[in-house]
C-alpha positions, 0 to 999 in steps of 0.5 A: 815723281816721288811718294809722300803722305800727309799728316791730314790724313790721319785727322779722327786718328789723332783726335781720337788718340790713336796716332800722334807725330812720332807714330806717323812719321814710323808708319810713313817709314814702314809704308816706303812712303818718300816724304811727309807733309805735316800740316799744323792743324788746331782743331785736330792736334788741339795745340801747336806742334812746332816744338813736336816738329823740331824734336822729330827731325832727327826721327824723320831722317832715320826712317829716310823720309824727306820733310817736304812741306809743313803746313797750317790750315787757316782761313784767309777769307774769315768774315771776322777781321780779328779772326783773320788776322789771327789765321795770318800770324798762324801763317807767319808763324809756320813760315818762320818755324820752316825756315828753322827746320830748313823745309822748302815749302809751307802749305795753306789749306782751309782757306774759303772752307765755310763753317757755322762757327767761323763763317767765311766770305762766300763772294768772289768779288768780295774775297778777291782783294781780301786774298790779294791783301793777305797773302801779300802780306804772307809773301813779304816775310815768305820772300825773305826767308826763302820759303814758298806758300802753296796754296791747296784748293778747296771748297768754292771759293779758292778752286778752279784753276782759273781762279788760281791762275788769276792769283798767281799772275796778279801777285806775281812772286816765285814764292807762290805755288799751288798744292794741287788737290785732285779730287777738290776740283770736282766741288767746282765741276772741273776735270782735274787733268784739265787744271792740271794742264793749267797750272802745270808751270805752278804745281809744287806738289800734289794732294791724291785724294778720291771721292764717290757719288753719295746720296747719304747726309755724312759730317764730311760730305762735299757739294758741288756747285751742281748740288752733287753730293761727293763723299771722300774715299781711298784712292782708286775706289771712287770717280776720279780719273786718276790714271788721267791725272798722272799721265798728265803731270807726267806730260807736263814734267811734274817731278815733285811729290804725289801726296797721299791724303786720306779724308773717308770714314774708315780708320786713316791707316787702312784707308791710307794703305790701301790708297798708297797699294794703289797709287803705287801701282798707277805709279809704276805703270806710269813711269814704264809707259 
């Protein structure tokens, strides 16, 4: 199991000015992180970073980071149909623009994620053959490029394992993997070792990421479908089993990368560092054991 740190993390940094691609990248190469994850996400970057990922090849090969995945968050269960068509060509787009730039793996986040602004469908039976129908449309250009789509759960709607497991089988196509988020499966009351015992043979890599019970109103507060209120946090100072999981992605052979992705209210590099300290440490004890 390898290191790796996603862009994501460093959301309000780059919507504040603070970080861009070229800092990322040479902060992951400071940090020893082994590889990096860059997900194309408009609403923060404000503008497409495809030609940024192209001019930072050569970057991320001097600071010896494997570029693993790239990545788009786009809803694929958008209630407006232009919208959603819209959100597929996004995805078109990144797989053409990882097969250029010879990365493996293109991740999909945000599917199913609610807004006011862009209001998603918000029944499963409903979203079912919407998501059959669009990531079959995704996969027909993903196959021939050789590239894999990996879905990152979230939200209500695309999580649980077995809602995952059920996509995977009924699409059938080796180019579709899940990006595990391990903190995502408590929105649907799941014990995420258990999903990854699941989807062990489907994991293409994974999102680290913590959360703590809160009772205080904040901007990136998740619910559960209890009604329990969770607020993101670094890695090992929140309610997730961690030290479980990695046992269990240890026993079910996982060989890929442990992503570390930081969404608290702290500044991202402080709370990435100190999550990174920590996984390093559940990293090392894992691998001795």
């Amino acid at each position: 199991m390898k290191l790796g740190l996603t862009t994501e993390s460093f959301c309000t940094a780059i919507q504040g000015g603070r970080m861009n691609l070229q800092k990322i990248i040479d902060f992951a190469g400071q940090n020893n992180f082994e590889g990096l994850e860059i997900i194309n996400h408009r609403d923060v970057w404000r503008k497409d970073i495809g030609d940024d990922v192209k001019m930072n090849l050569a970057r991320m090969r001097e600071r010896k980071l494997r570029y693993y995945s790239y990545g788009v968050r786009e809803d694929l269960l958008l209630v407006d149909e232009h919208m959603r068509w819209r959100a597929i060509n996004k995805i078109r787009e990144a797989i053409l623009l990882a097969s250029i730039t010879n990365v493996p793996n293109v991740c999909l986040m945000g599917t199913g994620i609610n807004s006011e602004h862009a209001p998603s469908i918000q029944n499963w039976d409903e979203a079912y053959p919407v998501l059959i129908a669009t990531l079959q449309d995704c996969l027909e250009l993903a196959e021939r490029k050789r590239i894999t789509l990996c879905l990152a759960n979230g939200g209500k709607m695309l999580n649980g394992s077995t809602r995952l497991l059920g996509l995977l089988q009924a699409l059938n196509s080796p180019h579709l993997k899940i990006t595990f988020d391990v903190a995502a499966f408590l929105v649907v009351d799941e014990e995420p070792a258990d999903a990854v015992r699941t989807l062990s043979d489907d994991i293409a890599s994974v999102h680290f990421t913590d959360v703590r019970s809160s009772e205080a109103q904040a901007d990136n507060q998740w619910i559960t479908l209890q009604g329990r209120p969770l607020a993101p946090c670094a890695l090992g100072e929140g309610i997730v089993p961690q030290r479980e999981v990695l046992y269990t992605l240890k026993q079910v052979g996982f060989d890929g990368f442990l992503c570390v992705l930081y969404q608290g209210e702290e500044e991202p590099a402080v709370g990435v560092e100190r999550s990174v300290t920590y996984l390093k440490t559940m990293l090392r004890e894992v691998r001795s054991a």
